[in-house]
N, C-alpha and C positions, 0 to 999 in steps of 0.2 A: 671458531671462536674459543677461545680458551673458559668463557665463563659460557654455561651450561644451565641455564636457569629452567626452573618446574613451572610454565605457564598453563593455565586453564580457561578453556573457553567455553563459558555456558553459553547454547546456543549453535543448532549449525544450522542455520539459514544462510543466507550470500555473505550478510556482513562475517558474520563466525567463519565460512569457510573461507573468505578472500583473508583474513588474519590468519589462519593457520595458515593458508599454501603460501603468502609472504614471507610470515617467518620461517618455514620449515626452508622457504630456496633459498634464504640469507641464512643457514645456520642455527638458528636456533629450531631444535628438533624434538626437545623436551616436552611437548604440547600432547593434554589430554582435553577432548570434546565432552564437552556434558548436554545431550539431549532432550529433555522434557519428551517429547514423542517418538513414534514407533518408526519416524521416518524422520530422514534429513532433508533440507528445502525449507522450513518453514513456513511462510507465506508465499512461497514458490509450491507451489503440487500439480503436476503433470500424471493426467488419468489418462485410462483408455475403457471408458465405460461403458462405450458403443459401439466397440470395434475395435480395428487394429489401429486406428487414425486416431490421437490423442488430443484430449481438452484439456487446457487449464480453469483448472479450480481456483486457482489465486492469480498471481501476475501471469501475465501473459503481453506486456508491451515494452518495447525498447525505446525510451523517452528520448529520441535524436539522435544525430552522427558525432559531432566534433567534442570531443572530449570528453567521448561517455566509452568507459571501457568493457563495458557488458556489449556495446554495440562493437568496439573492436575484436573484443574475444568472437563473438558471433562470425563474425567475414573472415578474422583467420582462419578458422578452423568449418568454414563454408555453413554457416548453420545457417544463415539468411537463408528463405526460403518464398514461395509465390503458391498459391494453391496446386499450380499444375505439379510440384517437387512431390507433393505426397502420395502414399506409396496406393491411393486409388485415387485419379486424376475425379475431380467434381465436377459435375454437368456443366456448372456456368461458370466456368473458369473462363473461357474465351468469349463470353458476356459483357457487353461495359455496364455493369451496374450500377444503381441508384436506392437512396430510401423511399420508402413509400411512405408518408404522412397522413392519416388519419386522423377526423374527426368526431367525436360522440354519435353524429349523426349518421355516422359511418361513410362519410365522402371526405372522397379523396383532396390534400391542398393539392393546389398545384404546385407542381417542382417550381418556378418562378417564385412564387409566395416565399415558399420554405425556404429556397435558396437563399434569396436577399436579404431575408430578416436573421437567417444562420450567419452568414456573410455579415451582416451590420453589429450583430452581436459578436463577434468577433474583433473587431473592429472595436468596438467601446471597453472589451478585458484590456486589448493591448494599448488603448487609449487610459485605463487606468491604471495599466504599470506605470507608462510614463509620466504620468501625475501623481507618484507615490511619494513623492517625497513633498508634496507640499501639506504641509502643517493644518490646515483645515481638515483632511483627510485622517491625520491618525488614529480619529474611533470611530469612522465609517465604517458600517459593513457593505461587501462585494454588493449585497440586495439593494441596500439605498440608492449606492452609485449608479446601478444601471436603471432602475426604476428612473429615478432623476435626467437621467442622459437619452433616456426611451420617450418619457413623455413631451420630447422636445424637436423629436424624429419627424423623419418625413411617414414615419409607419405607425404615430399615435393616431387614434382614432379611428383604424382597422380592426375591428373585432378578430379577424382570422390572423392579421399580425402580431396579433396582442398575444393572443392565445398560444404562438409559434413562439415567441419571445419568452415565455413563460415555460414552453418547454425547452427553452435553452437553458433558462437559467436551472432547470430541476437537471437537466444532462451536464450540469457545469457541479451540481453535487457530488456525481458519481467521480469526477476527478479532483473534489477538496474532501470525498469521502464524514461530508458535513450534513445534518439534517434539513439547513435551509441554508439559504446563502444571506440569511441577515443575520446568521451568528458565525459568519466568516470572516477577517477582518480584513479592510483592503490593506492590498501589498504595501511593504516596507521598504526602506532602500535597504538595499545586501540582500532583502532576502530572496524566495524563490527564482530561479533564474532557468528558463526555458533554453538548452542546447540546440543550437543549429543543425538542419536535417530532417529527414524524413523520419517520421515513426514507421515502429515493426508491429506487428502481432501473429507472425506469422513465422515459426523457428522450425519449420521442416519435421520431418517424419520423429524426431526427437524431442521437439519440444522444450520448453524453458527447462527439462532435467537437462540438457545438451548440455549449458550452460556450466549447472553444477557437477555435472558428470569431470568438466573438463580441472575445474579446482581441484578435486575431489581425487584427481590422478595425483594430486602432487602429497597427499597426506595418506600416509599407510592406514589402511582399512581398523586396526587394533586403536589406532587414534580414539578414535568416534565411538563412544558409547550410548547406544537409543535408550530409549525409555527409564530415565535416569535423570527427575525431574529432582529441582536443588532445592532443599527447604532454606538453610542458612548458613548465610557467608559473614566470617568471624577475619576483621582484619584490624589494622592496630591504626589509630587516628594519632594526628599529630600531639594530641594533649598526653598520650600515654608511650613513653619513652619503650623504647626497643629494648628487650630481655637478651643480652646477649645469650643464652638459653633457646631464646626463639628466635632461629637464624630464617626462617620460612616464615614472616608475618600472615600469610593467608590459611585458612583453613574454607574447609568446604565440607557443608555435613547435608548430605540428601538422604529425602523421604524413607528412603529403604533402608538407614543408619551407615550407611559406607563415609566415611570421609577421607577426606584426599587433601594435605598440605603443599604448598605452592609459595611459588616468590611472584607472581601476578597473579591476577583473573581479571578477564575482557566478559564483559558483562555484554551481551549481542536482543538479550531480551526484547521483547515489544514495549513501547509507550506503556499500554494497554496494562500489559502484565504487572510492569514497574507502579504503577496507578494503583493497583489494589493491593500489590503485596510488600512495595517498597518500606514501608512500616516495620517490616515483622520479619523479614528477609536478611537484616545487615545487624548486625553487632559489632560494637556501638553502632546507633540506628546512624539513616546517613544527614549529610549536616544540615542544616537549616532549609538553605537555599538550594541548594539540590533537590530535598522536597519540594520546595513552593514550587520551581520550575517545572517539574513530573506533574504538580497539580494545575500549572497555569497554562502549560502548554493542552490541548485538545488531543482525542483519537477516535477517529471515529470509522463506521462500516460501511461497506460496498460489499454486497452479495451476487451472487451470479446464483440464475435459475436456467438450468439446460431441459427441454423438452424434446425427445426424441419420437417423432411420430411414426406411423405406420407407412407414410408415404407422404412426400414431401407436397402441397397444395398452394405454395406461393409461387411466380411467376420466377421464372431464370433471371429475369433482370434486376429482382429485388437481392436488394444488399440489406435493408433492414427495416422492419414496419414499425412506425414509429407511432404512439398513442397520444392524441394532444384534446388536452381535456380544457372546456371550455375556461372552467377556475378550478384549476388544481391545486395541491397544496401547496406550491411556489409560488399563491396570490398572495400578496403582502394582507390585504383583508381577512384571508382565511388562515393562514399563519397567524395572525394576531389574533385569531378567533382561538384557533386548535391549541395555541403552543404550552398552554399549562391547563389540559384536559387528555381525558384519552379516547373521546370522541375517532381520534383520526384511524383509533382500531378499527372500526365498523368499516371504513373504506381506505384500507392500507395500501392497496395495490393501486389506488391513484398515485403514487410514489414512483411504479415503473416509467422508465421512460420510454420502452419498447420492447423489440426482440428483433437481436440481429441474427443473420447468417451464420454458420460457422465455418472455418475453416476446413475441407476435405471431410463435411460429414452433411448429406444432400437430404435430410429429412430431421434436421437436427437445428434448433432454436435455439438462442441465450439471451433469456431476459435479464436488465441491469438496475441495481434497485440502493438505495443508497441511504443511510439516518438510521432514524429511529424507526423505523418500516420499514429497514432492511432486518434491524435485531427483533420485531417481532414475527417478521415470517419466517425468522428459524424456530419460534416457537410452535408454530402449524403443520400439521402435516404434509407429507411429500405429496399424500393425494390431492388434499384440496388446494395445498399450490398450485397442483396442475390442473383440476377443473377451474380456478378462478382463472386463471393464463387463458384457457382451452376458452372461455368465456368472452374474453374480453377481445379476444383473436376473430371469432366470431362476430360477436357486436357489433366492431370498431371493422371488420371488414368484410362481412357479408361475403365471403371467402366459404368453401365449403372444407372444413378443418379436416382432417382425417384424425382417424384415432390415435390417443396418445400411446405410445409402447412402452415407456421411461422417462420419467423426472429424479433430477438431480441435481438438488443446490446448496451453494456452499453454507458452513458454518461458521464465521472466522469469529462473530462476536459470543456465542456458547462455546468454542475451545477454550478450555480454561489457561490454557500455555500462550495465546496470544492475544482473545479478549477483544476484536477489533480488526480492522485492515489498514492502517496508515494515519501521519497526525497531521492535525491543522492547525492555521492560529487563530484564535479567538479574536473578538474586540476585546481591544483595551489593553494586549498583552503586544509585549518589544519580542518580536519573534527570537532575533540574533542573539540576546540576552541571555533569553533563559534556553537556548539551543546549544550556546557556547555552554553556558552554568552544566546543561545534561551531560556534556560531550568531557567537561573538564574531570581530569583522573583524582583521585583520593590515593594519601590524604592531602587536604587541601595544606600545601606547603612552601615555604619559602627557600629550602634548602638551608635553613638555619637550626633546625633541632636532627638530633640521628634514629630519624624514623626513616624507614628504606621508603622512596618513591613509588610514584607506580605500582603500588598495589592493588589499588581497583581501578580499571579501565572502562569504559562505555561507547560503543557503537551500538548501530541500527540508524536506518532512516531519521529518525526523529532527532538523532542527534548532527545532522548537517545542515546547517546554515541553508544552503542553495540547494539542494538537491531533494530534501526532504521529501515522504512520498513513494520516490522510484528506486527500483533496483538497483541502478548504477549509484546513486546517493547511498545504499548500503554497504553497496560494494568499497567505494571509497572512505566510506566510515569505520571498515575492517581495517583496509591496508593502514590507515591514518593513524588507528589505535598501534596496529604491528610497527612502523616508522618511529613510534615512539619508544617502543622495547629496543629495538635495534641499535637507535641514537644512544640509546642508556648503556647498551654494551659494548657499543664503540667507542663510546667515551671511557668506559672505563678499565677496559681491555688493556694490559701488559704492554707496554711499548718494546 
């Protein structure tokens, strides 16, 4: 390309890097990364804290097949993987495994029970997508709808199905990354939109780095600068006319006084982050509605708690022991009890939903914990995380636990650079609206006054309509920002 523009990209997580390796294979090559942390992935982190055989700390699923290119990147370059691929084959690999359901009193449901009431609640999500669009619905919450559509089942009036139901709906938090599901809003039309295919969680001896390793080939290593967090971005809004003087509208001045001039920046940041610092971040601050949108839209946490024991004490056939409490905090009773107290400290870990298996590591647990009881147990220590776990594993299964060796759980809502693990939409908010408002570039312009375009850009998750949430939603929210640099220099390009 003959024009050569200074692009910046705060952020190298998926969206950041799928934007740079875009642009850098279309020619534009001028691209510097600006990192907040010591490592690149952002919400992506692949450890090996217990071995050679890796965990994810953050994402770890590939949300379907058809049309999701994190699932195509994976197949071409063979990352799909099965427990037997890793590089020490797991005991119950050739196991057909199951969860095991527990109750307070520490007996077992029966797989029959659990099954049909998982199976029916299923059934009633995907019965209330397709009733999203009718107009009595649009300030339900997720919680109403199914409370409503449960009590009218063949399984009201089952105290153990009641209870099994109750923990769906708390496992149906860990994937709106929401405190309770009656401050979820039911789906919208356009919005969320589930890809066809099988889910992953399982990316072989490499792990979701495989993924960004593969971007990561396409931008030269001098690109990416770590630990190189941006205090403020200084760009020219439509009201103040272009300084023929200032041929590079953007400037960028980080923590450490370095500043760096550009003709873009793709802003890749979290929800989360944008939420607390969007204010104090942008000069002239950003415009109205861009705010309300970053404030209308949700983000909330999902933590992971890994226990590494001294030897493994659950049966080969279990896939995950699952903890179902007679009224947990996903009782509509006890949520309108707890929800403006902080009672629900004293017993936060009713929040768990279990502790599954892990992949290629045979004495190794991960508990999933989601809300606001997922950000106060990053306040508690790693030890009494782990005696409360070790406790309730006990309890709940009269199992003889072995000693713990290692606990390790994430932080993502005390990291100060993300603040959070993915967004949701509220009641009472048009999800599309202010998704598009996030996603739309500055300054907000018609092409009528001579302020240069495209100067500030926005991806991440939280900026895609349908995808919101998952990787491949990030992923798409990079390239989608780069497709817009491209069109701008194709257009304007020398004939």
């Amino acid at each position: 390309m003959e024009n050569k523009p200074q692009i910046i990209i705060i952020g190298a997580g998926i969206a950041g890097l799928a934007a740079a390796s875009s642009l850098i294979k279309h020619g534009l090559e001028n691209i510097l990364i600006l990192e907040a942390m010591a490592r690149v992935g952002g919400r992506i982190h692949t450890m090996r804290p217990f071995g050679e055989n890796v965990i994810e700390l953050g994402a770890n699923w590939i949300h379907g097949q058809k049309g999701n290119p994190v699932y195509t990147m994976a197949k071409k370059h063979r990352l799909l993987s099965d427990e037997g691929t890793c590089s020490k084959k797991c005991l119950s690999a050739s196991v057909t495994k199951h969860d095991y359901f527990f109750n307070e009193k520490g007996e077992i449901i029966p797989n029959k029970t659990a099954d049909d009431v998982y199976d029916y609640f299923k059934e009633v999500v995907d019965e209330a997508v397709d009733e999203k669009s009718d107009s009595q619905f649009s300030f339900s919450s997720v919680g109403d709808y199914l409370d409503k559509e449960f009590s009218s089942s063949v399984f009201a009036g089952s105290d153990g199905a009641s209870a099994v139901f109750e923990w769906c709906k708390r496992a149906e938090c860990l994937d709106v990354a929401c405190t309770s599901m009656y401050e979820c809003a039911l789906w919208q039309p356009g919005s969320y939109i589930d890809l066809e295919g099988e889910y992953f969680n399982c990316l072989g001896p490499g792990g979701y780095q495989a993924i960004l390793d593969i971007l990561m080939k396409n931008i030269p290593s001098e690109t990416i600068i770590c630990s190189k967090p941006v205090h403020c971005i200084h760009w020219e809004s439509s009201s103040k006319p272009t300084s023929s003087s200032f041929s590079q509208p953007v400037k960028v001045v980080c923590a450490d006084g370095d500043e760096f001039i550009a003709d873009h920046i793709v802003i890749t940041v979290s929800l989360g982050y944008l939420k607390k610092e969007s204010m104090k971040m942008f000069d002239p601050t950003l415009p109205e509605e861009k705010l309300n949108a970053i404030e209308r839209l949700s983000f909330g946490t999902v933590n992971k708690i890994f226990l590494e024991f001294e030897e493994r004490f659950w049966p080969t056939d279990c896939e995950g022991i699952q903890l179902v409490w007679e009224k947990g905090f996903e009782h509509k009773e006890i949520y309108d009890i707890l929800k403006n107290t902080e009672e629900w400290k004293k017993e936060w870990y009713k929040k768990l939903c279990g502790f599954e298996t892990v992949s290629c590591h045979d004495n190794v647990l991960c508990g999933w914990i989601a809300g606001r009881e997922a950000e106060y147990m990053e306040e508690l220590s790693e030890e009494e995380v782990g005696n409360v776990c070790v406790r309730l594993l006990r309890d709940f299964t009269g199992w003889k636990v072995t000693n713990l060796r290692k606990v390790l759980r994430s932080g993502w809502h005390v990291n100060p650079y993300v603040l959070g693990s993915y967004s949701y939409i509220p009641i009472g908010v048009d999800a599309v609206r202010e998704q598009e408002i996030l996603a739309k570039p500055l300054p907000f312009t018609d092409g009528s006054t001579n302020v240069k375009p495209l100067q500030v850009l926005f991806a991440g998750e939280a900026t895609h309509t349908n995808y919101y949430t998952t990787t491949h939603g990030a992923y798409l929210s990079g390239t989608r920002e780069a497709k817009r640099l491209l069109n701008l220099y194709k257009q304007s390009k020398p004939h």
